[in-house]
C-alpha positions in Angstrom: 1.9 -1.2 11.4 3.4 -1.1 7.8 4.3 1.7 5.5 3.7 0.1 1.7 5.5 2.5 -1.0 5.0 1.7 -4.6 7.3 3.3 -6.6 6.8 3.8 -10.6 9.2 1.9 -12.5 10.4 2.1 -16.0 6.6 0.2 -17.0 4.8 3.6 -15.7 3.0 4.0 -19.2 1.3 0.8 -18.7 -0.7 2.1 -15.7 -3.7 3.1 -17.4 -4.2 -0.4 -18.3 -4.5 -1.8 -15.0 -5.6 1.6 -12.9 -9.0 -0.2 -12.7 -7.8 -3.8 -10.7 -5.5 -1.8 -9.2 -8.3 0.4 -7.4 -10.5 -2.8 -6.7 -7.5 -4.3 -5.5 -7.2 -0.9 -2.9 -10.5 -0.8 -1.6 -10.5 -4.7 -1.2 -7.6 -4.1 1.4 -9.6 -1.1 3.1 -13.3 -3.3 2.9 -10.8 -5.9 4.9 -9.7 -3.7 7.5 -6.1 -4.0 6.5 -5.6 -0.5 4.7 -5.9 2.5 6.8 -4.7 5.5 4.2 -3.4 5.2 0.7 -2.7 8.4 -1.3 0.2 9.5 -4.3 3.8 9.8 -3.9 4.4 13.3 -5.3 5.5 14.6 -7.6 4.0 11.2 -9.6 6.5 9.3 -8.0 3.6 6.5 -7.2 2.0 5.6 -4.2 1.9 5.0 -0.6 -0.4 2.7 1.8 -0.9 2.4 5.5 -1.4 -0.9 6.8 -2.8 -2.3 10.1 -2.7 -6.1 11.7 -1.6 -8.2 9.2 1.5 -10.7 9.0 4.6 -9.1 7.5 4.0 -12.2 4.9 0.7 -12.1 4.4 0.8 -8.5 4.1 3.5 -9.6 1.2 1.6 -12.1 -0.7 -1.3 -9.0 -0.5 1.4 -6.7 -2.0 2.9 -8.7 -4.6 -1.1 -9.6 -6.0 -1.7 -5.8 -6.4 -2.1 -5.6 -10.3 0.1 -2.9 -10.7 2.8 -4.8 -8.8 2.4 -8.0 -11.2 2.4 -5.8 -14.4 5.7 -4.6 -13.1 4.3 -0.8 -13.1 5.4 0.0 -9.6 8.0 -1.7 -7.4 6.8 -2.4 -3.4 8.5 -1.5 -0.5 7.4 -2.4 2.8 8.6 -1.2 5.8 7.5 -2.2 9.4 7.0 0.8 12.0 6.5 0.5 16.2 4.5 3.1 16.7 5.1 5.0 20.4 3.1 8.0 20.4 0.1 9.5 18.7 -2.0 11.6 18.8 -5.8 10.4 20.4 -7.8 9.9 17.1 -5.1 7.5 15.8 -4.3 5.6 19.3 -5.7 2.5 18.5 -2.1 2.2 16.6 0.0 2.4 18.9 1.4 -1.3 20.4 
C-alpha cells in the first residue's frame, strides 16, 4: 500500500488550468482499482491518495503522468506502508 502526497508548489495558481485532467486523471486510478481514497491536504496544502497493488514504479510512472504533476503545480511524494492491523472493513489491506 502507498501513501501519494501532492504538495502545492510555487506553480499553485496554475491549477485551475489543469483541475479538469487532473480529476480524469483521479478517477482513472480509482475506475483501475489502484486508488482507494484521495482527498485535500488542509489547510490547501494539496492533496493526498491511497494506493493499493501496484509496482512502486509503475505506481511512479502513474504519479509523474498526473497533469498537475507535469505542470509542476504539486510535487509527489510517495511513501510505501506494511500495513499490520486494521480494522475489519479495510482488512483486505493488510499483507
Amino acid at each position: 500500500m502507498y501513501i501519494v502526497l501532492l504538495k502545492f508548489s510555487a506553480n499553485q495558481g496554475l491549477a485551475g488550468q489543469y483541475m479538469a485532467a487532473h480529476k480524469a486523471w483521479l478517477q482513472q486510478g480509482f475506475d483501475e482499482g489502484v486508488f482507494l481514497l484521495a482527498g485535500s491536504l488542509l489547510p490547501g496544502l494539496g492533496g493526498a491518495i491511497l494506493a493499493h497493488c501496484e509496482e512502486g514504479t509503475s505506481l511512479r510512472d502513474r504519479v509523474n503522468a498526473d497533469p498537475f504533476v507535469v505542470a509542476g503545480v504539486v510535487s509527489a511524494e510517495i511513501m510505501e506502508v506494511a500495513p499490520s492491523k486494521a480494522v475489519q472493513s479495510l482488512s483486505f489491506l493488510v499483507a
